[in-house]
Every structure is written in structure tokens, then in C-alpha cells.
ZATORDO-231166 format. One record per atom (N, C-alpha, C): x, y, z; residue in one letter. Coordinates in steps of 0.02 Angstrom, whole numbers, always signed. Layout:
       xx       yy       zz   mimar
        X        Y        Z       A
...
//
This chain:
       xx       yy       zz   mimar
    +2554     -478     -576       X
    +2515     -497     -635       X
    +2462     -548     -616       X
    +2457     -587     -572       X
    +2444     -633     -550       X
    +2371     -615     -497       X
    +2392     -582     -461       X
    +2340     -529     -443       X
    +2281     -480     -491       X
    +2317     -439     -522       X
    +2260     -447     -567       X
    +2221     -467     -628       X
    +2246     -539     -623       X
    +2235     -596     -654       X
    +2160     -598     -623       X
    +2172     -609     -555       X
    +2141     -633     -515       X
    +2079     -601     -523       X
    +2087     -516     -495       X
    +2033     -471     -494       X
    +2007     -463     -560       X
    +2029     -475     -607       X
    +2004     -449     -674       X
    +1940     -515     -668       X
    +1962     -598     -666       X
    +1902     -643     -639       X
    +1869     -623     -625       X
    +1862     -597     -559       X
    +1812     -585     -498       X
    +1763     -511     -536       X
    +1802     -471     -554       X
    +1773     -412     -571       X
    +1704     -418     -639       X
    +1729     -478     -691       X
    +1696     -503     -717       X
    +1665     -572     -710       X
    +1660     -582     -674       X
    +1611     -633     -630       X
    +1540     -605     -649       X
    +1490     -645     -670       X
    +1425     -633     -697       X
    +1383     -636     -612       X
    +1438     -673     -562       X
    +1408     -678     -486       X
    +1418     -606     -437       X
    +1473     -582     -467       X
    +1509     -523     -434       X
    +1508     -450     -471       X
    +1518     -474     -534       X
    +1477     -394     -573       X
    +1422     -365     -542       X
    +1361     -383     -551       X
    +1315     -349     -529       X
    +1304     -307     -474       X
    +1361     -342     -430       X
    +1357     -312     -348       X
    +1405     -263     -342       X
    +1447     -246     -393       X
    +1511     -195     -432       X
    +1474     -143     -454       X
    +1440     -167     -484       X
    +1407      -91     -522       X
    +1353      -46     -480       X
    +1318      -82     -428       X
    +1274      -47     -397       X
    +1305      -59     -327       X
    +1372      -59     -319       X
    +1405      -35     -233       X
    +1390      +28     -228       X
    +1389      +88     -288       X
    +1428     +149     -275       X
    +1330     +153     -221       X
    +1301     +150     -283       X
    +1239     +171     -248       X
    +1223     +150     -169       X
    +1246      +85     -177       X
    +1235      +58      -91       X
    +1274     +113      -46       X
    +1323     +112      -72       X
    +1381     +149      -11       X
    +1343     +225      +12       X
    +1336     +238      -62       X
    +1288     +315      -63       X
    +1235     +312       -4       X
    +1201     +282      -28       X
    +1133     +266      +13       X
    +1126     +242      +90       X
    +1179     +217      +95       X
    +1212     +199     +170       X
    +1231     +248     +206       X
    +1279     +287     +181       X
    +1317     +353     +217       X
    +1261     +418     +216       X
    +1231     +421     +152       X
    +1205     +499     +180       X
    +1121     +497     +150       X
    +1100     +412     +158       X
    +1021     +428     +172       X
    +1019     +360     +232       X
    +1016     +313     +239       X
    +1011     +285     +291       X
    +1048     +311     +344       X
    +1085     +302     +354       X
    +1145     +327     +422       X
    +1101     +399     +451       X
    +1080     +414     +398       X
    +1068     +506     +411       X
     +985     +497     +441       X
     +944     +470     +423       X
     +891     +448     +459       X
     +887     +423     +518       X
     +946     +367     +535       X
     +944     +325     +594       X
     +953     +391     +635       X
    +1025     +413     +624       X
    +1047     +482     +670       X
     +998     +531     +700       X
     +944     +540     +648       X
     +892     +595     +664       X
     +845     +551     +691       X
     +830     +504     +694       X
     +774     +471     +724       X
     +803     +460     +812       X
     +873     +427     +826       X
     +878     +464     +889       X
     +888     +523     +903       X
     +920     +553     +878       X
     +916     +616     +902       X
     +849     +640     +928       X
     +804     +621     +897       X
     +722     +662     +924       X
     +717     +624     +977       X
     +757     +571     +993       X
     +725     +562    +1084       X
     +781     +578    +1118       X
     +817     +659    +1102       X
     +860     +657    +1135       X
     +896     +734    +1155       X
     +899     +765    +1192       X
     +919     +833    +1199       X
     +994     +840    +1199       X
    +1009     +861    +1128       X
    +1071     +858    +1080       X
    +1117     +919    +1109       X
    +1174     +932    +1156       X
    +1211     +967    +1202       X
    +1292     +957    +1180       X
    +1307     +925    +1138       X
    +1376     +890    +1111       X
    +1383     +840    +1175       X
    +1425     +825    +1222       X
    +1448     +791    +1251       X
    +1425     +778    +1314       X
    +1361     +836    +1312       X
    +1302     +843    +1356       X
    +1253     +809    +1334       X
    +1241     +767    +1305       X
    +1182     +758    +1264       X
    +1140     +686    +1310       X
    +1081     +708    +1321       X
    +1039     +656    +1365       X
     +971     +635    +1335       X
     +968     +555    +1363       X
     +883     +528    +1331       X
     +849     +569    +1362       X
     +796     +589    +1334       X
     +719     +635    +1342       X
     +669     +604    +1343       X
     +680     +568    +1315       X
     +615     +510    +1268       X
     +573     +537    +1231       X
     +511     +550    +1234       X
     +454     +581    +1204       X
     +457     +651    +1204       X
     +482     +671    +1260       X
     +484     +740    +1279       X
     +465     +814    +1199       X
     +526     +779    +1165       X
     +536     +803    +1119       X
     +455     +831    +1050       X
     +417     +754    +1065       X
     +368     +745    +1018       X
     +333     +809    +1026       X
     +324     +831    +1099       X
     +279     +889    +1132       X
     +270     +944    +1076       X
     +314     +955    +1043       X
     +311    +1008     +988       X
     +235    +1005     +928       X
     +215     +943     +953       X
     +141     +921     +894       X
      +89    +1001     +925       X
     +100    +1008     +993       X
      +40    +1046    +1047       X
      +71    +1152    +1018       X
     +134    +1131     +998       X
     +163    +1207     +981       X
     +125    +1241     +919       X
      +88    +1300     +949       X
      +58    +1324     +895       X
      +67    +1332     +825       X
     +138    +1357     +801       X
     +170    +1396     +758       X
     +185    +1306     +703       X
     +205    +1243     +759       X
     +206    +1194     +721       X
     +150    +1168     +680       X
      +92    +1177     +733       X
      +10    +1173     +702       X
       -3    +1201     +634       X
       +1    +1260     +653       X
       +1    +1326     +583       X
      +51    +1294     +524       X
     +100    +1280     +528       X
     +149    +1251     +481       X
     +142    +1210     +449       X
     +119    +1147     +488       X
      +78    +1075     +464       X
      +25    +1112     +416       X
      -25    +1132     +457       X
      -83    +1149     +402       X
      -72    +1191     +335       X
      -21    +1233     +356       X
       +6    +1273     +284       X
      +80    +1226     +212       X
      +95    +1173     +252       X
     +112    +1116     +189       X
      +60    +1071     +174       X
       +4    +1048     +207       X
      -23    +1021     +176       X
      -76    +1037     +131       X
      -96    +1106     +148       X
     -124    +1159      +91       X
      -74    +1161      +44       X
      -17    +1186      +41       X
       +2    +1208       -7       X
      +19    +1148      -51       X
      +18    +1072      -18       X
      +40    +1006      -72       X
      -39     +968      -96       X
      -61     +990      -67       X
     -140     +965     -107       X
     -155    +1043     -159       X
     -138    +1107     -151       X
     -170    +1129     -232       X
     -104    +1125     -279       X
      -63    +1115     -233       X
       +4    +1129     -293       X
      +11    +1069     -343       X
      -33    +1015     -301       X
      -30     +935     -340       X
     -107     +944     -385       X
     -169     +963     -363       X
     -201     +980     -416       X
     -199    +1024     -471       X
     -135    +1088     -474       X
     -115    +1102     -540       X
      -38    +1082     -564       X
       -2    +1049     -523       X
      +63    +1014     -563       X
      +43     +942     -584       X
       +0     +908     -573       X
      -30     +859     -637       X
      -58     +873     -685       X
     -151     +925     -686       X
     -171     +928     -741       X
     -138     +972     -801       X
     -101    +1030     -774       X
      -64    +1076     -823       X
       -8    +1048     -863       X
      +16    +1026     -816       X
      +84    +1005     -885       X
      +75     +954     -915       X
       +1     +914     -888       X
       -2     +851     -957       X
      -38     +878    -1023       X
      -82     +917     -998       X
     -114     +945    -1067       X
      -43     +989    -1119       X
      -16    +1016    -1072       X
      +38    +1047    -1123       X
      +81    +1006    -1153       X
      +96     +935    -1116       X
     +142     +905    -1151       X
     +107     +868    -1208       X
      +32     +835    -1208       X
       +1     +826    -1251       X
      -12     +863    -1288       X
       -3     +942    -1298       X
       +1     +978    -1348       X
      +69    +1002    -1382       X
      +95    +1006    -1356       X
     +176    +1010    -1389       X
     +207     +922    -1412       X
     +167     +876    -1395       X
     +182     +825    -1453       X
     +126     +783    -1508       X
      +89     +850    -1478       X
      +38     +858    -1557       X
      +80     +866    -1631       X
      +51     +823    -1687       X
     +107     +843    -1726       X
      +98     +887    -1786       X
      +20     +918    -1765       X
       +6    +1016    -1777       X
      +57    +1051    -1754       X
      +99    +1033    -1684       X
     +133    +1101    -1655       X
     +174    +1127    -1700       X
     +198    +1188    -1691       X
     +263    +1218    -1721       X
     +306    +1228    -1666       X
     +358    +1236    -1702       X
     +408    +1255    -1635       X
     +411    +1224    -1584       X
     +415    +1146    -1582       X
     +410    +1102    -1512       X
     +483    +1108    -1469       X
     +534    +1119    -1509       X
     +593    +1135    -1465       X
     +608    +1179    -1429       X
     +567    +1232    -1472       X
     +585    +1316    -1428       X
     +528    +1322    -1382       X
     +495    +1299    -1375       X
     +439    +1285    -1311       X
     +452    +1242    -1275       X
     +483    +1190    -1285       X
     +510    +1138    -1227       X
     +572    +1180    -1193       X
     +612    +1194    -1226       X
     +663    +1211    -1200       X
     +647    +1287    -1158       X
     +615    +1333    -1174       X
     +575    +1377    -1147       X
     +540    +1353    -1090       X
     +502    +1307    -1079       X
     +477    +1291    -1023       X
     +522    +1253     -968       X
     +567    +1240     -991       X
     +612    +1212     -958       X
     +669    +1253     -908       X
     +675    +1316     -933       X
     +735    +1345     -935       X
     +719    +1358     -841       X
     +640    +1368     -821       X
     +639    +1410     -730       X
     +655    +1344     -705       X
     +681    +1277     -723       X
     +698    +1222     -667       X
     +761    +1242     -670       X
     +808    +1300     -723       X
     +853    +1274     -720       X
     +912    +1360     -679       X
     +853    +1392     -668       X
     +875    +1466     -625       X
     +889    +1427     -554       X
     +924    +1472     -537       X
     +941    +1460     -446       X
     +869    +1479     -429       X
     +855    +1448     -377       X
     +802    +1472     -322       X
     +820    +1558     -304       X
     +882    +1563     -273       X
     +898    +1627     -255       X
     +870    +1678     -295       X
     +905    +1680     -358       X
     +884    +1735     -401       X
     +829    +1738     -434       X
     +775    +1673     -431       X
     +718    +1683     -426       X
     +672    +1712     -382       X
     +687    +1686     -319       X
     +667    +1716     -274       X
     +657    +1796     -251       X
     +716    +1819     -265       X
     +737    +1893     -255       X
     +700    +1920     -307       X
     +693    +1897     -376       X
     +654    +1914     -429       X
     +576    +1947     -427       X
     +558    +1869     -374       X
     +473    +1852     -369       X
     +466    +1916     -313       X
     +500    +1925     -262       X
     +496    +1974     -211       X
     +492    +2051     -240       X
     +507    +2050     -302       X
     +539    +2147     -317       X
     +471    +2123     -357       X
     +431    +2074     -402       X
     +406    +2111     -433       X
     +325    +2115     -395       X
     +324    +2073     -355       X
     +257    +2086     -305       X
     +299    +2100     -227       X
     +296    +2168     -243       X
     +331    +2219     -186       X
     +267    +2271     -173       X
     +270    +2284     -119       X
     +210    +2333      -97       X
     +201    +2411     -122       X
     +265    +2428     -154       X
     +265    +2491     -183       X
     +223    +2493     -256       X
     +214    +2536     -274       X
     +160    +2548     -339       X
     +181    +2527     -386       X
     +262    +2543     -372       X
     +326    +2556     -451       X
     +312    +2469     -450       X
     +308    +2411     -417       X
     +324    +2362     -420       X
     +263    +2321     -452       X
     +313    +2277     -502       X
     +273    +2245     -596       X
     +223    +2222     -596       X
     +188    +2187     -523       X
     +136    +2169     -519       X
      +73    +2223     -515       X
      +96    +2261     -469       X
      +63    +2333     -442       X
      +42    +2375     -506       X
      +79    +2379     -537       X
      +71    +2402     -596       X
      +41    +2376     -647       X
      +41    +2310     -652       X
       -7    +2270     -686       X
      -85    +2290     -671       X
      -96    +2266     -607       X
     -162    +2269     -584       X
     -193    +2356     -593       X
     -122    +2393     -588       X
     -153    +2485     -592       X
     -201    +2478     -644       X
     -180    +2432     -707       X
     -217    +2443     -783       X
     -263    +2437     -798       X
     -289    +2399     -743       X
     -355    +2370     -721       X
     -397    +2425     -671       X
     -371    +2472     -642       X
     -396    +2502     -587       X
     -405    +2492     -548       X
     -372    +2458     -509       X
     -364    +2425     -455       X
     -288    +2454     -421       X
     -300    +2471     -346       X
     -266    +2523     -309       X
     -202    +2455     -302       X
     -149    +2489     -249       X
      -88    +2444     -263       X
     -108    +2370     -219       X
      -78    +2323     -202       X
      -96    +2279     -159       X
      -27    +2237     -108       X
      -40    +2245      -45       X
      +31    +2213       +1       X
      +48    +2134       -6       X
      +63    +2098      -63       X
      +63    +2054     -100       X
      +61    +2006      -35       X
     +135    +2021       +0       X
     +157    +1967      +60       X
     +139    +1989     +135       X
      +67    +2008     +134       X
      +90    +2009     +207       X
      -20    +1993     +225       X
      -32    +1960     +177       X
     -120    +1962     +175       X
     -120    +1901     +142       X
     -140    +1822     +190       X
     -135    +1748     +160       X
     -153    +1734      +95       X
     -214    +1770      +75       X
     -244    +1735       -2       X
     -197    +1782      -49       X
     -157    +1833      -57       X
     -107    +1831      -99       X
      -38    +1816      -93       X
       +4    +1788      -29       X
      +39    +1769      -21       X
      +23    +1685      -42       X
      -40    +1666      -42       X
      -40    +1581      -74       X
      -45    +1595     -140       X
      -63    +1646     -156       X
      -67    +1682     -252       X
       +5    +1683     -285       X
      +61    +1702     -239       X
     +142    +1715     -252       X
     +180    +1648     -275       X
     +140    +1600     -202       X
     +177    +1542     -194       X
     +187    +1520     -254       X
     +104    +1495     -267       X
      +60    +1443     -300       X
      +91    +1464     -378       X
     +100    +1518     -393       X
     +126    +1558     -463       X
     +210    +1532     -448       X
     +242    +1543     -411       X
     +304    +1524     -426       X
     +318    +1459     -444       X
     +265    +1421     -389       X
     +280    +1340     -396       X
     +271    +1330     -479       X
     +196    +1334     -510       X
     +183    +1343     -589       X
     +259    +1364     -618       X
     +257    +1409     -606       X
     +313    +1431     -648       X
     +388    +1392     -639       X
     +405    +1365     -601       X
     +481    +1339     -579       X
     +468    +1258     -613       X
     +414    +1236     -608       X
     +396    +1160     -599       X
     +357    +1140     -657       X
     +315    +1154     -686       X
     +279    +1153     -749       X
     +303    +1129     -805       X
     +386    +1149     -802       X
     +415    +1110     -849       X
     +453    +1047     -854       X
     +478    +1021     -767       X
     +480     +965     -762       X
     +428     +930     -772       X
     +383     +924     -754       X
     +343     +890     -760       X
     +301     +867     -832       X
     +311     +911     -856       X
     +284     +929     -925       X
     +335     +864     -964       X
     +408     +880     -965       X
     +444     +820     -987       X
     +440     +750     -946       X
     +429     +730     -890       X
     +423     +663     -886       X
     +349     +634     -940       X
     +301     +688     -939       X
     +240     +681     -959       X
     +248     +683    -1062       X
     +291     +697    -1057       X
     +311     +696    -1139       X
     +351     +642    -1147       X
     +407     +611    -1103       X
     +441     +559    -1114       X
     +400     +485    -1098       X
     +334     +487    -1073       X
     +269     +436    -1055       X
     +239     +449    -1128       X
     +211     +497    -1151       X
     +195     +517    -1206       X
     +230     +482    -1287       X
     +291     +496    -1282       X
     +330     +466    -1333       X
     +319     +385    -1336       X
     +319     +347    -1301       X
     +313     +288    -1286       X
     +251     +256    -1302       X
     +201     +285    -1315       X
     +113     +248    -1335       X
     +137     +261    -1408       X
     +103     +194    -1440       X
     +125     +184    -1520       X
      +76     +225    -1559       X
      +59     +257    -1586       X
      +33     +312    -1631       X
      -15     +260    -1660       X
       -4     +214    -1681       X
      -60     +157    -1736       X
     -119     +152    -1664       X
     -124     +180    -1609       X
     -167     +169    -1564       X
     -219     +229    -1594       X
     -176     +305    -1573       X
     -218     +355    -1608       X
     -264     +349    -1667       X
     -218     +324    -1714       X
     -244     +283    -1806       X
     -304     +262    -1796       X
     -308     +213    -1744       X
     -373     +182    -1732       X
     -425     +205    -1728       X
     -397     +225    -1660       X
     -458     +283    -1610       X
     -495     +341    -1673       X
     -458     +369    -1721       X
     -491     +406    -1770       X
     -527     +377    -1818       X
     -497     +323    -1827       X
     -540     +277    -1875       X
     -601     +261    -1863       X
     -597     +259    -1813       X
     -669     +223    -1753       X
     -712     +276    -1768       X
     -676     +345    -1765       X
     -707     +378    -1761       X
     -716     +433    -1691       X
     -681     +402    -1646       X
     -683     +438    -1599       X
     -632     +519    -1584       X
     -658     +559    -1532       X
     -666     +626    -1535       X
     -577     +618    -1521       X
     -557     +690    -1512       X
     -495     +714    -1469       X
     -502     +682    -1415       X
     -548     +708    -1354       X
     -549     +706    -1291       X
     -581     +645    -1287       X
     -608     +589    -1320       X
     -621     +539    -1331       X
     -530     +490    -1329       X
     -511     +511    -1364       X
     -449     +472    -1368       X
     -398     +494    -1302       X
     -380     +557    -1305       X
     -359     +559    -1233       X
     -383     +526    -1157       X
     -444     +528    -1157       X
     -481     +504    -1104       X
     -451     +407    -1084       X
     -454     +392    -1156       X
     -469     +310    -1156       X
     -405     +283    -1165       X
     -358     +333    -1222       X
     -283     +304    -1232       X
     -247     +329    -1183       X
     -235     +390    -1191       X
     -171     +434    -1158       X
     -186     +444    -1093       X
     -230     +427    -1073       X
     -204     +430     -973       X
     -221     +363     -948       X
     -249     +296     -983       X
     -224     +254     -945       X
     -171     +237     -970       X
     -135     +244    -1021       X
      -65     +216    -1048       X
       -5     +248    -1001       X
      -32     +330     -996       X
       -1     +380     -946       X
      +17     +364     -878       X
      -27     +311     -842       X
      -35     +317     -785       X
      +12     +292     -733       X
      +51     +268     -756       X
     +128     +254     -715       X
     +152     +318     -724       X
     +172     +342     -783       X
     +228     +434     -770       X
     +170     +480     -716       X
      +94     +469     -723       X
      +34     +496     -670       X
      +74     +507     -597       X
      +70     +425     -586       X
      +69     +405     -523       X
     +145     +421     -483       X
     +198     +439     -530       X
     +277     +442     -526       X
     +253     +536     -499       X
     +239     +567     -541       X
     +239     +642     -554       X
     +200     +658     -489       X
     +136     +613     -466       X
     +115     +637     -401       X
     +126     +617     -355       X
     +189     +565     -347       X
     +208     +551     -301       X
     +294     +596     -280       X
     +313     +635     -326       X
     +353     +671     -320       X
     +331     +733     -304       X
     +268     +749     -325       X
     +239     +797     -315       X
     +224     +821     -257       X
     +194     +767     -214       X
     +172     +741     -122       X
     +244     +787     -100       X
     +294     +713     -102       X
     +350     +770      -75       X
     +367     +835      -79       X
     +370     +845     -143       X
     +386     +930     -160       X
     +360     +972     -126       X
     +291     +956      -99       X
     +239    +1006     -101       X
     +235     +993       -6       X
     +266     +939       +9       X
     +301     +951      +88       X
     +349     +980     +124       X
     +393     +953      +68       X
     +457     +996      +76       X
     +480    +1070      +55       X
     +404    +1092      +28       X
     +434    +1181       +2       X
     +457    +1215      +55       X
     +535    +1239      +43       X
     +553    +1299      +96       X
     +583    +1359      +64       X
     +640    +1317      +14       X
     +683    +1385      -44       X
     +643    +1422      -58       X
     +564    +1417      -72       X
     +526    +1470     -120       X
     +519    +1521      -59       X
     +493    +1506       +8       X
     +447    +1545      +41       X
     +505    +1571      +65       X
     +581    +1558      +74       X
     +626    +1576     +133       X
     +653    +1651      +68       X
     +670    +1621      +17       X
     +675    +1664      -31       X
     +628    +1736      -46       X
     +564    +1717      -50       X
     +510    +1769      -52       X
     +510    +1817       +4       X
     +521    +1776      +52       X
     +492    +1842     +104       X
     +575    +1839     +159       X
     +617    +1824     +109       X
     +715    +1853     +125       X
     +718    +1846     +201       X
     +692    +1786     +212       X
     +698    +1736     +280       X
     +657    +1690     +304       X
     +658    +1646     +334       X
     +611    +1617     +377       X
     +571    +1640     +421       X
     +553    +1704     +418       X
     +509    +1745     +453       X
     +456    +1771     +397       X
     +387    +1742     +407       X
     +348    +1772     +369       X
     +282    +1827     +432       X
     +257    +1855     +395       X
     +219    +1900     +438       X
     +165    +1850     +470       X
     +158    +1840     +534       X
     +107    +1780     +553       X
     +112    +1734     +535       X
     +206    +1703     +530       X
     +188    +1662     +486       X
     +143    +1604     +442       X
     +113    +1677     +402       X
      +92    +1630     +315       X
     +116    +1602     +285       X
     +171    +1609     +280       X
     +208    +1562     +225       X
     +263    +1516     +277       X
     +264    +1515     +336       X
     +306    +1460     +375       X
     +276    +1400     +346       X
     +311    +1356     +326       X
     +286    +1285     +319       X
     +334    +1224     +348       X
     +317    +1176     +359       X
     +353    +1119     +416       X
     +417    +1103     +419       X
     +439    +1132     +338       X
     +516    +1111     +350       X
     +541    +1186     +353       X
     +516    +1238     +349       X
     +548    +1303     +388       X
     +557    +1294     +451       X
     +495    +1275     +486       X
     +480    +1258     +551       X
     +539    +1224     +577       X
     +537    +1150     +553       X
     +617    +1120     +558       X
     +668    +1168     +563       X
     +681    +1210     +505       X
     +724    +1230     +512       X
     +758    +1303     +565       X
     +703    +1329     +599       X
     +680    +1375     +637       X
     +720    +1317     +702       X
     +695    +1268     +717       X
     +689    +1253     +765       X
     +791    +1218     +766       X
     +794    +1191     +726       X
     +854    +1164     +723       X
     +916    +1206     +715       X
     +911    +1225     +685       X
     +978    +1292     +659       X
     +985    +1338     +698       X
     +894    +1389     +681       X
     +891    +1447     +731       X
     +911    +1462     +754       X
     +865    +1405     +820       X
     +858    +1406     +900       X
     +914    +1357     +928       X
     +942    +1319     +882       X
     +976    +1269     +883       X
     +969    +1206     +942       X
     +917    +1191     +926       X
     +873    +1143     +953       X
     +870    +1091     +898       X
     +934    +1049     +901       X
     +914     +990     +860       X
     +876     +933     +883       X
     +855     +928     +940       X
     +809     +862     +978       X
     +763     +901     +938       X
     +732     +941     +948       X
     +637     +955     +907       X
     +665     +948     +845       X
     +714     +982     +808       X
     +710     +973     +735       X
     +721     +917     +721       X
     +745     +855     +760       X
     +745     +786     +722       X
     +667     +766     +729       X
     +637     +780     +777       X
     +587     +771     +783       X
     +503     +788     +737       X
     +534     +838     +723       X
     +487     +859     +681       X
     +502     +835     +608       X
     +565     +819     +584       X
     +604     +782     +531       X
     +570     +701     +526       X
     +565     +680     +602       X
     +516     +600     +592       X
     +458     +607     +579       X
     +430     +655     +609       X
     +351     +684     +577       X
     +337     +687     +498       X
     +369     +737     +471       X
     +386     +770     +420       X
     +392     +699     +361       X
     +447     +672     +380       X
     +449     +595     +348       X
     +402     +528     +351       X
     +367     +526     +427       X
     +311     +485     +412       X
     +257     +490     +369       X
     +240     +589     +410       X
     +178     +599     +345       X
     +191     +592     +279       X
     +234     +592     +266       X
     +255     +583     +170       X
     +263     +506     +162       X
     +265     +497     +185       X
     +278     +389     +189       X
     +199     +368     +200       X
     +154     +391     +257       X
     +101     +379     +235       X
      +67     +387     +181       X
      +79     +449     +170       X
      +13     +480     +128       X
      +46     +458      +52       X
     +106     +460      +37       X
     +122     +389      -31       X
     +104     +333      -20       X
     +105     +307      +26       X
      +77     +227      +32       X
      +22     +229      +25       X
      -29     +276      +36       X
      -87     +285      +43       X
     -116     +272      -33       X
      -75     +335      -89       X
     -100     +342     -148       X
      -75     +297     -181       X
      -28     +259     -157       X
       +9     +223     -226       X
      -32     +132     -180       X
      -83     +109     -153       X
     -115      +84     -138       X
     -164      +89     -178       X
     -200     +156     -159       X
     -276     +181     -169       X
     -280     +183     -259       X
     -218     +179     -305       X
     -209     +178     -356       X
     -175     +112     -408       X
     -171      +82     -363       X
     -195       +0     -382       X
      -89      -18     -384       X
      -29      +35     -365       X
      +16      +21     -379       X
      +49      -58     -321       X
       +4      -37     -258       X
      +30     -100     -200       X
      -41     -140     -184       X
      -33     -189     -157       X
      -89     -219     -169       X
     -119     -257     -227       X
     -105     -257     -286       X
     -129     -277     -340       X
      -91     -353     -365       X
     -148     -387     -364       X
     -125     -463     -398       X
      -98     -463     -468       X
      -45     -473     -473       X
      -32     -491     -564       X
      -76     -543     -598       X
     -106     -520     -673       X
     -130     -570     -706       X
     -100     -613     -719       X
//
């Protein structure tokens, strides 16, 4: 009794609470995101054999000069610079229109847009593949017939295999985003709007001046999740074209690559390696924007 006399103290300790409630996260964050970084960061200076395993040093980096890695790099960072110029402007205008309070039906459209974050990748995937399939019978092919336009080899010719992507990403993602951008939305006090009309000023007048600088933290959150996303795409493309083998690979991107190289070939020295790559460029290029956007760097008034 006496004991947890004791702990019941300590547990409510205004000195020791706090460090109670956010252990789980530490412990979390210790075991399988720090620990798991350090591990992969040697590992890339190191030719991984189990009990064979020897320093390399740099050796490993050599993979920057590998063609197929080249091609890969350049095909995530295409695909996270347009996928970030339409997963910001699209789903804010929609979420600013579904909490217009003209809309009808704001539930069955939220929840509707919501529903492709909440399909497996898999059976999306397999989905996106049957219906831009090279045969005629297939939904896309048939679409475009109506038009007169002969059938088309969706996946195996770059500018419509970035047409597949770029449409799935829209479609899977549009609606996350759409709700952080509605839950930023909810939060600006309406007597602002009141004003802005009073004044006299337009729609796109008030959006311009209220709703995206008030916006611009859920902005800066959405494209900085976005950066990553749009680095890390692999489920869509491994799914679409029913492996990590795309024709030349077009649709290989850096963390296929990774994963080509690590699993595959089972070469985990390059795949940690390309994993430190993979993680710097995303550490830069956020530091970069969330700088260049006044989030680091900036003096408080």
C-alpha cells in the first residue's frame, strides 16, 4: 500500500507527469525512428554480409554516377514539384467551396472526397491498371474511342504514364488535403468576411487578403507534407505497372530504386545509402521552404 502510495505521488507530480504522458512517444521515436536512421546511416558505409559485414566507406555513395539512380532522382523530383502545384491549389478552392454557406450537401461531398484516402493502395492500384490497359475494351480506351481517337498504350509512353500517375495522386490525395484546408478554414471568424463585404470588397478580393494569409500555416503544413509524399511515391507506381519494373523505367522513382537495390538485389549498403540521400534531399528542400516562407528565421514581434 505504501508503495503505491508512493507511485500514485510521483505519477502525479506536476514535475513527473508531463514526462509520463509523452514517454510513450519518446520510446516510440527512439526504437523505430531514431535507432532506425542511425542503423541505416551506417549501414551505407558499409557492405552488409550478416557476420561478414565490412567498412567500405564511401564506396557505397558511388551509386549517385548509376544511371537508372539518375533517372529515378529526376523522375521524384518531377513528379513532387507538379504533384505539389496541384495538391495545394485544388483542394483549397474546393474546401473553400464546400464551406461556402451556399453549398448543399457539404457532408456527402466531404465524405465522398474522402472515401480514395481510405481504399487500399492495392485495390486501387489494380483498379487504375485495368482501366488504362492497352486493350480497346479498357475504360479509358473507350473513353477517348468517343472522341475518335484510336486506342492508346497508357503505360509504356512517359507523357501518359505521368497522365496515370498525376490522376491517381488527384484522386487518392485531394481529399486529405482538402480537410486539413477546411479544418484552417473553420477557424477564421466569419465577422472578418462581414467586413470584407461591407467594404465592399469582391469574392476573390476577400479570399486573396483574408483566407490565404489566415490559411498560411495549414499552406505551409500541406506543402510540406506534400514535399515528402511526392518523394516518397512508390505504392502508386509499384501497383500500376504490378512491380517495380516499369518499361525504361518511367515510373521508377528513388524509393523504388531503394527498394530495387535493397530487397531485390539485396544490397542493403546502396539501399541505406540511397535512404541518406533520399532523406537529406527532403530535409533540405523543407528547410529550404519553410525558411524561404518566413516559418525559420523570423524575429517575433
Amino acid at each position: 500500500m505504501k508503495k503505491k502510495g508512493i507511485l500514485k505521488k510521483v505519477l502525479y507530480s506536476q514535475k513527473v507527469a508531463p514526462y509520463v504522458f509523452i514517454a510513450p512517444f519518446i520510446i516510440t521515436f527512439v526504437v523505430f525512428f531514431a535507432y532506425s536512421i542511425f542503423s541505416m546511416v551506417m549501414m551505407s558505409f558499409q557492405k552488409v554480409a550478416g557476420p561478414n559485414t565490412v567498412f567500405v566507406g564511401l564506396d557505397n555513395y558511388k551509386v549517385i554516377h548509376n544511371s537508372i539512380f539518375i533517372k529515378s532522382l529526376k523522375n521524384s523530383i518531377f513528379y513532387t514539384i507538379v504533384s505539389c502545384a496541384l495538391m495545394i491549389p485544388i483542394p483549397l478552392v474546393m474546401a473553400v467551396m464546400l464551406n461556402s454557406k451556399s453549398m448543399k450537401a457539404k457532408s456527402f461531398f466531404r465524405s465522398l472526397l474522402f472515401i480514395p484516402a481510405l481504399t487500399s493502395v492495392v485495390v486501387a492500384g489494380v483498379v487504375f491498371r485495368m482501366m488504362f490497359g492497352e486493350l480497346e475494351g479498357s475504360f479509358m480506351n473507350q473513353v477517348i474511342a468517343s472522341f475518335g481517337q484510336g486506342p492508346l498504350i497508357w503505360l509504356r509512353t512517359p507523357g501518359t504514364v505521368w497522365m496515370v500517375l498525376f490522376f491517381v495522386c488527384l484522386w487518392r490525395w485531394t481529399g486529405v488535403n482538402m480537410m486539413y484546408y477546411l479544418s484552417g478554414l473553420q477557424q477564421i471568424p466569419s465577422d472578418l468576411y462581414e467586413s470584407a463585404s461591407i467594404d465592399g470588397a469582391s469574392t476573390w478580393q476577400a479570399f486573396w487578403n483574408i483566407t490565404v494569409p489566415l490559411l498560411k500555416p495549414t499552406i505551409i503544413y500541406v506543402l510540406t507534407i506534400s514535399i515528402f509524399g511526392g518523394m516518397a511515391m512508390f505504392s502508386e507506381s509499384y501497383m500500376i505497372f504490378n512491380g517495380n519494373k516499369s518499361p525504361n523505367n518511367i515510373g521508377t522513382t528513388l524509393v523504388g530504386f531503394l527498394y530495387r537495390m535493397a530487397f531485390e538485389q539485396n544490397n542493403l549498403g546502396i539501399g541505406s545509402a540511397v535512404g541518406v540521400i533520399f532523406l537529406s534531399i527532403v530535409l533540405v528542400v523543407n528547410f529550404l521552404q519553410l525558411f524561404a516562407n518566413g516559418t525559420f528565421g523570423r524575429k517575433e514581434k
